[in-house]
C-alpha positions as CSV (number, residue, x, y, z in Angstrom):
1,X,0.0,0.0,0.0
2,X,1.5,3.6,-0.7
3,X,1.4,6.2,1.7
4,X,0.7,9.7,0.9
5,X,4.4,11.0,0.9
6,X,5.2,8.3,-1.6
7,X,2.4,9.1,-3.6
8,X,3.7,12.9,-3.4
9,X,7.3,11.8,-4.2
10,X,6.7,9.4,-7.3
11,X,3.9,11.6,-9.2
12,X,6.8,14.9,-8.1
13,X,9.1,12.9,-10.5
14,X,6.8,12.1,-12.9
15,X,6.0,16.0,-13.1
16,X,9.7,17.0,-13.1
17,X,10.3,14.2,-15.8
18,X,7.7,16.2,-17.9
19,X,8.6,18.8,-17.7
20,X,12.3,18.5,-18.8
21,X,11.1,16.1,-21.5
22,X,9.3,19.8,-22.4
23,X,12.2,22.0,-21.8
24,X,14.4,19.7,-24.4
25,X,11.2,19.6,-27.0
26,X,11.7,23.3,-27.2
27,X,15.6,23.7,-27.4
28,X,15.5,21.0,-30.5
29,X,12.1,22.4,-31.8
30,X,13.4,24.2,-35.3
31,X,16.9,22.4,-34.7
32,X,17.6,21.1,-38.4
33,X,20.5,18.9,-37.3
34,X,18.5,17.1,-34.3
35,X,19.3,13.3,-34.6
36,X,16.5,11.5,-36.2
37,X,16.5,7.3,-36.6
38,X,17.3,5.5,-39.9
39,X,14.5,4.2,-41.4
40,X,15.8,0.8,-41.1
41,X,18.8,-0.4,-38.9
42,X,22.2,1.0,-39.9
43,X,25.4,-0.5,-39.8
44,X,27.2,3.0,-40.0
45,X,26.8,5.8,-37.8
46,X,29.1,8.0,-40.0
47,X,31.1,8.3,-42.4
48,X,35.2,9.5,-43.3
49,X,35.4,10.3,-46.5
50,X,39.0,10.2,-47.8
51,X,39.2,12.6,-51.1
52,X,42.1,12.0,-53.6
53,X,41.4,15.3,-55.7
54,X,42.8,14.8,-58.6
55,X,42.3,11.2,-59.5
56,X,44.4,8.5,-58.8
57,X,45.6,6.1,-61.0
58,X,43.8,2.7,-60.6
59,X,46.4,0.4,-62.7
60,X,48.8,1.5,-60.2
61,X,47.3,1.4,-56.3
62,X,44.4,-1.3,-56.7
63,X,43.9,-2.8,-60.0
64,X,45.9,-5.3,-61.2
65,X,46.9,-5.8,-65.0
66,X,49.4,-8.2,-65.8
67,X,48.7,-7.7,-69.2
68,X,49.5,-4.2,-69.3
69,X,52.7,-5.4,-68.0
70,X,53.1,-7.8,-70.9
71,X,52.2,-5.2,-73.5
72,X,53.3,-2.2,-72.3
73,X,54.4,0.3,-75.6
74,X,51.9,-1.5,-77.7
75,X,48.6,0.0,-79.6
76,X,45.5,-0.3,-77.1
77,X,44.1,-3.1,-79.2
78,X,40.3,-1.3,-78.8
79,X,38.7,2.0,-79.5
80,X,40.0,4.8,-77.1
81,X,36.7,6.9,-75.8
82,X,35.3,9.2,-78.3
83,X,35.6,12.4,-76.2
84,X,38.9,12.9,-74.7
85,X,41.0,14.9,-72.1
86,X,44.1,15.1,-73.5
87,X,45.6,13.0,-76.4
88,X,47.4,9.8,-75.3
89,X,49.7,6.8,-77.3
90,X,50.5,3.7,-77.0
91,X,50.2,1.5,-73.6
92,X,52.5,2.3,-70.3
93,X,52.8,-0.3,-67.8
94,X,52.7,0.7,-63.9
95,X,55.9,1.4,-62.5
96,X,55.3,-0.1,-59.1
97,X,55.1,-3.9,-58.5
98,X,51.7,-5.2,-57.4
99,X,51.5,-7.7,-55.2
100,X,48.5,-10.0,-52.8
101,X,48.4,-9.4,-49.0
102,X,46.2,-10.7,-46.4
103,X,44.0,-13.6,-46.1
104,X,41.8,-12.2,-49.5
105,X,45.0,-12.3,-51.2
106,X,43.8,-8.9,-52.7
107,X,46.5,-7.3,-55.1
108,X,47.9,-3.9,-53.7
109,X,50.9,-1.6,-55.6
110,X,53.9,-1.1,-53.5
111,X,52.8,2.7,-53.9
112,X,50.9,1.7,-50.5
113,X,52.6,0.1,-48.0
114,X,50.9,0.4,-44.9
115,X,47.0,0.6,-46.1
116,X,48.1,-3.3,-48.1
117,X,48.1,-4.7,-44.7
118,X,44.7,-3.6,-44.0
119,X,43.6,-5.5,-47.5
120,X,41.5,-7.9,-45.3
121,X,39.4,-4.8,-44.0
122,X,38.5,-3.5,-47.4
123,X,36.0,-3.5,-49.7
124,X,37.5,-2.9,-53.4
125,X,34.9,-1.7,-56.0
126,X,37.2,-1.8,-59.4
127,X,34.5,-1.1,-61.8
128,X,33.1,2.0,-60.9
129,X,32.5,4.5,-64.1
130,X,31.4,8.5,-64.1
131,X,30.5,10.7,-66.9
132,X,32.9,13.4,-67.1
133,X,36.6,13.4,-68.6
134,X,36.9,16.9,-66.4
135,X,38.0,18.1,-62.8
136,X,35.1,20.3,-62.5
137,X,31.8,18.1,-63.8
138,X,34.0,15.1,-62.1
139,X,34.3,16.9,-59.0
140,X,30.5,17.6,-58.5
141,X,29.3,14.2,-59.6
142,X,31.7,12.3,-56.9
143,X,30.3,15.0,-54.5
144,X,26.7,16.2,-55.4
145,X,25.5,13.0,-58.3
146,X,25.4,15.7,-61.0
147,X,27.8,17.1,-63.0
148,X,25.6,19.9,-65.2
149,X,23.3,20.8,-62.1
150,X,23.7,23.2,-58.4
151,X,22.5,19.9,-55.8
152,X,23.5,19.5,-51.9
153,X,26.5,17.5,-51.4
154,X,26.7,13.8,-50.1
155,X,27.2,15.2,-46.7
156,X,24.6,17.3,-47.1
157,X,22.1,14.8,-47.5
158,X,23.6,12.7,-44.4
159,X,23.2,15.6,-42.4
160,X,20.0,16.1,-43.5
161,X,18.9,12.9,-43.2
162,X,20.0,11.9,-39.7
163,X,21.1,14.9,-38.1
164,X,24.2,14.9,-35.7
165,X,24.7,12.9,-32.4
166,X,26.6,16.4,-30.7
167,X,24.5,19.5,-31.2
168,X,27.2,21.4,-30.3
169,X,29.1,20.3,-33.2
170,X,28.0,20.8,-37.0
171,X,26.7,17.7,-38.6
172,X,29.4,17.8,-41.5
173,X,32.8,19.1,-41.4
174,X,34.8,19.3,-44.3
175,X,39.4,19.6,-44.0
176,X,41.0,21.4,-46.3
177,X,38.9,21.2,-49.3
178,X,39.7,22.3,-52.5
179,X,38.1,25.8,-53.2
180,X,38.3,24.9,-57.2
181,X,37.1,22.4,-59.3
182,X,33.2,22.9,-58.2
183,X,34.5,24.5,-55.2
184,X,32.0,25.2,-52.3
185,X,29.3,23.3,-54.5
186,X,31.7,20.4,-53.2
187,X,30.7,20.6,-49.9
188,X,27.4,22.5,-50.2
189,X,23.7,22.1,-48.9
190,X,22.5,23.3,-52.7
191,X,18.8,23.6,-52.4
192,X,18.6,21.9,-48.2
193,X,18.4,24.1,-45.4
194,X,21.7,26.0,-45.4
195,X,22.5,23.9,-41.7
196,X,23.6,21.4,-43.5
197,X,26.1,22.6,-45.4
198,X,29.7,21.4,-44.7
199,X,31.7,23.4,-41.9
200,X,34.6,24.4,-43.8
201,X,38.3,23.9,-41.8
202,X,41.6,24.9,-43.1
203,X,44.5,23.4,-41.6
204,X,47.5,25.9,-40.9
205,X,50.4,24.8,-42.8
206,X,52.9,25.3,-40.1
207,X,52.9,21.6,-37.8
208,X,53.4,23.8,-35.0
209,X,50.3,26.2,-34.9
210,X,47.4,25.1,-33.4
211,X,43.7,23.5,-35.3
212,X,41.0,25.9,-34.9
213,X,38.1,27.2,-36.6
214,X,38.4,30.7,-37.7
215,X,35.9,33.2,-36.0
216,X,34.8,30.7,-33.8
217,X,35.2,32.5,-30.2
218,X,33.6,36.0,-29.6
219,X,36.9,38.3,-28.0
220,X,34.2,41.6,-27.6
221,X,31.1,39.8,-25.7
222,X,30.5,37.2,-23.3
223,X,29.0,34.0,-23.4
224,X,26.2,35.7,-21.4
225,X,26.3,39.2,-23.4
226,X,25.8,36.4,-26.5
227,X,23.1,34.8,-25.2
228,X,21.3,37.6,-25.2
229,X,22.1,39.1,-28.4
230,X,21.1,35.3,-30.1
231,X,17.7,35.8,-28.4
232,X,17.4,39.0,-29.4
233,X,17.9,37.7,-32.8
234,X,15.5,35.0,-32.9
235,X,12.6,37.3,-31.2
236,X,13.3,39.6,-34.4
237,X,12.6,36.3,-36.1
238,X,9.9,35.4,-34.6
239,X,8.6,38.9,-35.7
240,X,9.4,38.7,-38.7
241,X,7.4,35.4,-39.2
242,X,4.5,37.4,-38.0
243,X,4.7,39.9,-40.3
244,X,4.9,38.0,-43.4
245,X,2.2,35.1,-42.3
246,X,4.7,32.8,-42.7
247,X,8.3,30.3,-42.8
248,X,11.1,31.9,-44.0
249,X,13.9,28.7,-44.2
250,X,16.6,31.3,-45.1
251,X,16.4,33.2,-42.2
252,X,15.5,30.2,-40.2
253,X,19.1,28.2,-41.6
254,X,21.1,31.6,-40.4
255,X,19.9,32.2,-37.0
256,X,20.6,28.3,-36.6
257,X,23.7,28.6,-38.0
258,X,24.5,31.7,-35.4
259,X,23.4,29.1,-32.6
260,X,25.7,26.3,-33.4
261,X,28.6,29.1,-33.7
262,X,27.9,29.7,-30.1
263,X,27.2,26.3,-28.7
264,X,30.9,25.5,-30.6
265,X,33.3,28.0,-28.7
266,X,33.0,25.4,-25.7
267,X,33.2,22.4,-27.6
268,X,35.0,22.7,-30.6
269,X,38.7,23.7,-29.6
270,X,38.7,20.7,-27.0
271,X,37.6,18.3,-30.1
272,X,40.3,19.5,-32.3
273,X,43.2,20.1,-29.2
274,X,46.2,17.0,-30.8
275,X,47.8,17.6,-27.7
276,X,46.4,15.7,-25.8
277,X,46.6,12.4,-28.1
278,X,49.6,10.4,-26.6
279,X,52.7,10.1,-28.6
280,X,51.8,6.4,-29.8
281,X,48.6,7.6,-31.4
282,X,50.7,10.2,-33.1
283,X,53.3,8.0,-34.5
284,X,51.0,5.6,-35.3
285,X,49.4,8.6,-37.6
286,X,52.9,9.9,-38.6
287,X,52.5,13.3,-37.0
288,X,55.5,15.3,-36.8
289,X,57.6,13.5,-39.5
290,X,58.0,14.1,-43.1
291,X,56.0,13.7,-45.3
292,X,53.2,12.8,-43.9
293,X,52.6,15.1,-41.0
294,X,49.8,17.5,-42.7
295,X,47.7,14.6,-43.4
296,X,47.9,12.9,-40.7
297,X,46.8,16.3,-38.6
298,X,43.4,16.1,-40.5
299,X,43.1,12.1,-40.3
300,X,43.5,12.0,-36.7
301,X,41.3,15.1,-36.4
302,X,38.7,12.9,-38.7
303,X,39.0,10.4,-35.9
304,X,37.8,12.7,-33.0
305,X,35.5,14.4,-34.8
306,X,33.8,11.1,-35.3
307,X,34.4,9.8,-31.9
308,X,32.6,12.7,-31.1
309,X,29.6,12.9,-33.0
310,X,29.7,14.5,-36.1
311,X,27.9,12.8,-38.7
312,X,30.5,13.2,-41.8
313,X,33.9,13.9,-42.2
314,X,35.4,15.4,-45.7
315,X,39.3,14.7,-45.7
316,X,40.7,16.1,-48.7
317,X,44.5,15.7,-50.4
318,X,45.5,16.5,-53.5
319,X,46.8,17.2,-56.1
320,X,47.1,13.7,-57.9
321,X,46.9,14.8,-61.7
322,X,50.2,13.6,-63.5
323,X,49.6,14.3,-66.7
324,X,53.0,14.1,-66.7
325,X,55.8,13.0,-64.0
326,X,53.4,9.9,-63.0
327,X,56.0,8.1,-61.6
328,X,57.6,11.0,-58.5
329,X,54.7,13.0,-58.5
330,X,52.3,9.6,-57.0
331,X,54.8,8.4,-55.3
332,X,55.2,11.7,-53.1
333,X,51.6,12.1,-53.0
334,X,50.8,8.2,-52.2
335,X,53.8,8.2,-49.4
336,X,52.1,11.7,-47.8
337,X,48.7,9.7,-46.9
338,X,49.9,5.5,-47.1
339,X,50.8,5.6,-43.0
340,X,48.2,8.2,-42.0
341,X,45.2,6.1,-43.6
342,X,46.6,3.1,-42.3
343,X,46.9,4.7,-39.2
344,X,43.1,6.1,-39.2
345,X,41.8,2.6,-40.1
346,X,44.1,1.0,-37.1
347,X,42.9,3.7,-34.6
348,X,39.5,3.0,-35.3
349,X,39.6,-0.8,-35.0
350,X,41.1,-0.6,-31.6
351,X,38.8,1.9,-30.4
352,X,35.6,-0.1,-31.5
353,X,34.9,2.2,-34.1
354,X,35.2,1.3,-37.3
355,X,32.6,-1.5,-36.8
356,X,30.1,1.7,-37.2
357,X,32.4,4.2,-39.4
358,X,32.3,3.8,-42.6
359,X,35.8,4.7,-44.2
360,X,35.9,5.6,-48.0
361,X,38.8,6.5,-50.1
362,X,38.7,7.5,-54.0
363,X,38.8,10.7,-56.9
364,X,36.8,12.0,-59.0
365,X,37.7,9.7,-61.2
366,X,41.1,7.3,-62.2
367,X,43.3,7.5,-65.0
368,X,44.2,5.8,-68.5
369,X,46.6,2.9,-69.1
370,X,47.7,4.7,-71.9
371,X,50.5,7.0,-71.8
372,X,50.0,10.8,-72.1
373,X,53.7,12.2,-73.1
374,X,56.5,9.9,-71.6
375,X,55.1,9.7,-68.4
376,X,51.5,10.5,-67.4
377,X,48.4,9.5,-67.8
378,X,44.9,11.3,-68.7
379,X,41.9,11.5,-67.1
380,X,39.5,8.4,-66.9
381,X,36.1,8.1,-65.9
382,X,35.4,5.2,-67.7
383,X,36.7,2.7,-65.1
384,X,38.4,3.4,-61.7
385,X,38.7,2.4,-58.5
386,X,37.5,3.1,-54.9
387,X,37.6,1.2,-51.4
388,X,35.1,1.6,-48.7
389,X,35.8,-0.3,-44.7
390,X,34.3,-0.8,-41.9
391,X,30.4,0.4,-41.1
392,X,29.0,-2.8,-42.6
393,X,30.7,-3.7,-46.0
394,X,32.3,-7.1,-46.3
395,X,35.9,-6.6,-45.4
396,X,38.8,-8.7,-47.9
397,X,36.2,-8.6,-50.6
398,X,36.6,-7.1,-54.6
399,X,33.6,-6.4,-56.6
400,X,33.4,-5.6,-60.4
401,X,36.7,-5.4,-62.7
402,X,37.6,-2.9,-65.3
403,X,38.8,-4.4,-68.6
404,X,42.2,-6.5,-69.3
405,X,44.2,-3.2,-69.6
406,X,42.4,-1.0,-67.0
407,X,40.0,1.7,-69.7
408,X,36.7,0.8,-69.2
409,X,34.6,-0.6,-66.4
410,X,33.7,-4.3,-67.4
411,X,31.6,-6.4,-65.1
412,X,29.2,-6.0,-62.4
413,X,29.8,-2.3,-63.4
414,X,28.9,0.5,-60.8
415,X,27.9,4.0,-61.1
416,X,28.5,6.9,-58.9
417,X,24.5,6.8,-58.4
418,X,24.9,3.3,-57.3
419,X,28.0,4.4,-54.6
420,X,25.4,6.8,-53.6
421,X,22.8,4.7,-52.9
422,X,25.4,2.5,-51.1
423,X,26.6,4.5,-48.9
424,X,22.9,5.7,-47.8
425,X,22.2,2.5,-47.6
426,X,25.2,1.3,-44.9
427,X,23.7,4.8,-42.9
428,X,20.4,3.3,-43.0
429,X,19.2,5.5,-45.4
430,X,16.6,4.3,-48.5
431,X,18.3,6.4,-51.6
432,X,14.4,6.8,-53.0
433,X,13.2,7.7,-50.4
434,X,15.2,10.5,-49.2
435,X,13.8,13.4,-50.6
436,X,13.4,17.0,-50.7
437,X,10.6,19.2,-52.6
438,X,12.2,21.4,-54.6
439,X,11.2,23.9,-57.4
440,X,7.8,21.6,-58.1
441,X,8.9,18.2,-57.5
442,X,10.5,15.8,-55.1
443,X,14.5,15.3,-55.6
444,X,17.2,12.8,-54.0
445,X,21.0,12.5,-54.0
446,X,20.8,9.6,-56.9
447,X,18.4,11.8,-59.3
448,X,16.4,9.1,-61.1
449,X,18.7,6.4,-60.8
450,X,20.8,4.0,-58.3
451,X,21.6,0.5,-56.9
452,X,22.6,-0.5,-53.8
453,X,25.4,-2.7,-54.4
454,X,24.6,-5.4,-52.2
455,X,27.6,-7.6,-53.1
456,X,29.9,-5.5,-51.1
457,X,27.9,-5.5,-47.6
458,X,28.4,-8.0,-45.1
């Protein structure tokens, strides 16, 4: 039997549990980035996107071609693509020796070292094709799904889908992005509320100065004097609802946007503070060494972002065009980010996360087997390669292939619609079904089109 003081105690809580679960409706009511459920169960949580601006060469990191080997200085013995880049001869074999590692016995160039003996943890898509021989149009379809058109970015959509797990942290951060190439499109929210557009982080060149985001503490006012002046703002809002009888998702996106900027002074520099990693996590990145300490600042910052909440991580290095020069110029570039990837996926297996990150690494697009000049290749978006790890593909596994020589995509070929859908699918994300009324009708990251390809989950 309860007694009247219990009676008093237990409906007291129930009151008080009320009313907080009021209080937090209303700080999240309008909040664009609030975390909503997938759909359907996930196996990612988020996703590190690795960007090799530029485009890689396929037929000398991840695809194999023994017969380019064999015929190397002979015709291509089929019809080059009808609209090219740049002219190219005869065949050029890879420089680097290929060879298998791990229980998959999948075939990895010596270009990369340290990510070969993580060939059991990744998924190797080889057939994957684009539609544009050019940076820009190649840029925005890896990034947005269309080359001609102004859409939101992947990471756009993400954040727009599922929100972030720390509000006081944006939903998408992007490092060192290239500002050409489709430039902010890259990275943008397009036609989404502006909230979900990447926040934008340049690294300092200089090892020694400290990570931070610029204009992100307030010197002039106080966190209280702040407070006010955001309220302020939002009650001028509010008015300005009123006047005009209704929404106005600009205004909305800005005064959110001034929010998170506040909620971030006390967050963000802890987050991005490399100090305090201990010296094994920063060897194991290759952090103060040659070359590879600027890319192992934003891989290990990738890593804490993540362990802290934000939804997706843009990590981009560059510039892996070698028209000419193919045989330094990828060699530097693939030595700067071999141990600092390596590192990323090792950090993230020990710490429990990469059963729920998911880790991809690719261009735009890859690069001919043909020679351009004496030592370069053009631009291919016919057939190239990516890898994806962790958050729910089937680790040690290769899916499609590209033709005996490397041109064109071959069998079980994918499209950058089809990565797409993939990769909303792994978030727990239906690619039709994630939508967003625009100009008349409904759109989605894969336009009209898209697989999931299901071969590659595990």
């Amino acid at each position: 039997m309860m007694t009247r003081r219990q009676m008093l105690q237990q409906c007291g809580a129930g009151f008080g549990a009320l009313a907080l679960t009021g209080v937090l409706a209303e700080a999240r009511q309008g909040d664009d980035l609030a975390p909503r459920p997938s759909p359907f169960p996930a196996r990612a949580k988020r996703v590190i996107f690795l960007f090799m601006h530029g485009g890689p060469s396929a037929v000398d990191t991840f695809d194999y071609k023994p017969l380019l080997l064999r015929d190397s200085g002979k015709p291509l013995p089929f019809a080059k693509p009808r609209v090219v880049f740049a002219e190219t001869t005869n065949l050029l074999r890879s420089p680097w020796e290929f060879r298998q590692h791990g229980q998959s016995g999948a075939w990895v160039s010596s270009l990369f070292p340290n990510v070969a003996r993580h060939a059991d943890d990744l998924a190797i898509v080889k057939s994957l094709h684009g539609s544009n021989p050019a940076h820009g149009g190649a840029c925005l379809k890896i990034h947005t799904g269309s080359d001609t058109f102004v859409r939101p970015s992947l990471g756009a959509w993400v954040s727009y889908g599922l929100g972030t797990e720390n509000r006081n942290l944006p939903g998408f951060i992007t490092l060192n992005p290239t500002l050409g190439h489709g430039g902010v499109q890259n990275f943008g929210a397009g036609f989404l509320p502006a909230i979900h557009q990447a926040t934008r982080i340049a690294l300092p060149s200089d090892a020694k100065s400290a990570v931070s985001i610029p204009n992100a503490t307030n010197a002039e006012l106080s966190a209280g004097e702040q407070r006010l002046q955001l309220d302020l703002v939002r009650e001028l809002g509010r008015l300005q609802q009123e006047r005009t009888g209704g929404a106005d998702a600009a205004l909305e996106a800005r005064i959110e946007s001034f929010e998170l900027a506040f909620r971030m002074q006390g967050t963000a520099p802890g987050t991005m503070d490399l100090g305090s990693e201990s010296e094994e996590t920063k060897r194991l990145y290759g952090l103060g060494v040659n070359p590879t300490d600027a890319f192992a600042r934003q891989c290990l910052l990738a890593r804490r972002f993540a362990e802290a909440g934000v939804r997706f991580i843009q990590v981009t290095h560059g510039y892996w065009d070698q028209h000419s020069e193919l045989r330094s110029k990828h060699a530097q570039l693939a030595a700067e980010v071999d141990r600092p990837i390596a590192g990323l996926l090792c950090d993230l297996k020990a710490r429990g996360l990469l059963e729920d990150t998911l880790v991809i690494w690719g261009g735009e697009f890859g690069r001919t087997p043909v020679a351009q000049g004496k030592d370069g290749r053009d631009h291919n978006p016919h057939g190239f390669t990516w890898w994806l790890a962790g958050g729910g593909v089937k680790g040690g596994s290769s899916h499609g292939s590209t033709d005996e020589y490397g041109f064109y995509a071959a069998e079980d070929k994918v499209h950058v619609h089809d990565l797409h859908a993939t990769v909303l699918h792994l978030l727990g994300l239906d690619h039709l079904r994630l939508t967003f009324r625009h100009a008349g009708r409904d759109f989605r990251l894969t336009d009209v089109e898209g697989h999931v390809v299901r071969e590659i989950l595990a």
